[in-house]
C-alpha positions in Angstrom: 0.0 0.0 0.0 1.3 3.4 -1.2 2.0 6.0 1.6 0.0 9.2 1.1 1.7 11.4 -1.3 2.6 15.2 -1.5 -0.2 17.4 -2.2 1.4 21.2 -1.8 4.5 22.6 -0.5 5.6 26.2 1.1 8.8 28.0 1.1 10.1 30.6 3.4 10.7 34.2 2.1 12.3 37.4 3.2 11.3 39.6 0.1 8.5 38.6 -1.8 9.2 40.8 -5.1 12.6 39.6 -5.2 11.4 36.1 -4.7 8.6 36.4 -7.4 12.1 37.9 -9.5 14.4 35.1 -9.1 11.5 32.4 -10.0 10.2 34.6 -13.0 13.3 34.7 -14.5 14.8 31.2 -13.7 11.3 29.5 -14.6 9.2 31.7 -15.9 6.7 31.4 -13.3 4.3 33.6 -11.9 3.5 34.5 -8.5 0.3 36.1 -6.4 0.6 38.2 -3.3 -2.0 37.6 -0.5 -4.6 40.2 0.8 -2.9 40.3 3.9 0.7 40.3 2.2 1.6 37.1 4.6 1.9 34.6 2.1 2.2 34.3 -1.9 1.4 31.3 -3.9 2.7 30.3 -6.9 0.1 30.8 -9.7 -0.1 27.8 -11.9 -3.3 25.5 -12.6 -1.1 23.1 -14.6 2.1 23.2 -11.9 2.5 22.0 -8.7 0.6 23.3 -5.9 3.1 25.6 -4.0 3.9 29.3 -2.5 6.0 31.0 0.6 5.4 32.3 3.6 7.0 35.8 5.0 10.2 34.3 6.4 9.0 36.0 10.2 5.8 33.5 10.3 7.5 30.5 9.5 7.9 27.5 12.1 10.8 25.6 10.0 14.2 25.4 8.8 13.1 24.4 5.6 10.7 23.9 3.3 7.2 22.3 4.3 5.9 19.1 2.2 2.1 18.8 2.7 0.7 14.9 2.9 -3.1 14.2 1.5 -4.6 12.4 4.7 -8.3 10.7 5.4 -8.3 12.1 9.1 -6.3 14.9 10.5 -6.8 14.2 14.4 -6.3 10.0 13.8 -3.0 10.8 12.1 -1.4 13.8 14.6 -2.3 10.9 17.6 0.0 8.4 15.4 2.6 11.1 15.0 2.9 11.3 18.7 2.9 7.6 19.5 5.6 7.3 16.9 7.6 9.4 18.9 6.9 12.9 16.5 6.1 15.9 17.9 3.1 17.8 16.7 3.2 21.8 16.1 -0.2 22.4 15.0 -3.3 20.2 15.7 -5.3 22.0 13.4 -5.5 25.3 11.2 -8.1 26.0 8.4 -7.0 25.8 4.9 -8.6 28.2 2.4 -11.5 26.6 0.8 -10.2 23.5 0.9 -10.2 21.6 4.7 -7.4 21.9 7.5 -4.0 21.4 8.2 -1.8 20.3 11.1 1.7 20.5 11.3 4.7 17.9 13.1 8.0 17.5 13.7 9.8 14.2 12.9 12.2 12.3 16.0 14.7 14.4 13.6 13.0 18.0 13.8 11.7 17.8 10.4 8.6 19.7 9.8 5.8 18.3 7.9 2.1 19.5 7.3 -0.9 17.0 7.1 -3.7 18.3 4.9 -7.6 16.5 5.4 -10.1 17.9 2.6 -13.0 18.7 3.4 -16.1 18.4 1.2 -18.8 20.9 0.2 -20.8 20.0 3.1 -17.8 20.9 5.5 -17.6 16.9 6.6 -13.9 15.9 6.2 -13.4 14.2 2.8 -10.9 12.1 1.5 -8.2 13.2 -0.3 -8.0 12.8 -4.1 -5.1 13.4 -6.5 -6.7 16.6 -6.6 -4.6 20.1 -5.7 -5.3 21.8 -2.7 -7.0 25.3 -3.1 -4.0 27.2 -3.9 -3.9 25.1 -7.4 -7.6 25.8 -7.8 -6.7 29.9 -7.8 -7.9 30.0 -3.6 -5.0 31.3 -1.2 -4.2 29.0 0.9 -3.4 30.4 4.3 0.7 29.8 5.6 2.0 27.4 7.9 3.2 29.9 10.6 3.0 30.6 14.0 1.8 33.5 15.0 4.8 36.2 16.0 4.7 36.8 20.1 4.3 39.7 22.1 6.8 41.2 23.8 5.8 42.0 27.2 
């Protein structure tokens, strides 16, 4: 049986316009800037389902690889009695279901994406994008910054 298999993935990013810049020339792709100017996916509808987050939001070292799941709660409690860590039970994802985030025994960070259907029930993933391939924004894997008292 196949494991579930990568549905979207987000980049850190200090400057969004030079970001857009280096991709647009390298690749020729073509990028879309958020209402609140926190995250910017990649605009493609025959590409891979992508974008980056402002480098001050973001949880990881790296890059974040989202995995298609049936049920987001089922799958964090397996993290944890694998001995992962997880960073975010849950977080909606624009028009298109909820994500979690964990931490391997290694300190890898993945995000878990369930689908929901139209009805708002959880669905199960198909080889389907997530929203940000369907022109939605999705919203970024961050933490919120913190206060300073």
């Amino acid at each position: 049986m196949a494991g579930p298999e990568i549905v979207h993935i987000e980049f850190k990013s200090s400057d969004f316009a030079r970001t857009s810049a280096f991709y647009a020339k390298l690749f020729d792709w073509r990028t879309a800037l958020n209402a609140s100017s926190r995250y910017m996916k990649l605009d493609s509808s025959d590409g891979p389902s992508g974008g980056w987050v402002r480098a001050d939001l973001v949880q990881a070292a790296g890059p974040i690889a989202y995995l298609a799941v049936d049920d987001l709660p089922a799958k964090l409690d397996a993290v944890e009695r694998a001995g992962g860590r997880v960073l975010v039970k849950s977080m909606p994802f624009a028009g298109g279901g909820e994500i979690g985030l964990f931490a391997d025994p290694d300190g890898n960070v993945l995000g878990l994406w369930q689908r929901k259907n139209a009805g708002g029930a959880p669905a199960a993933p198909s080889a389907a994008k997530p929203a940000a391939a369907a022109g939605k924004t999705p919203k970024p894997a961050a933490a919120k910054p913190k206060k300073k008292k």
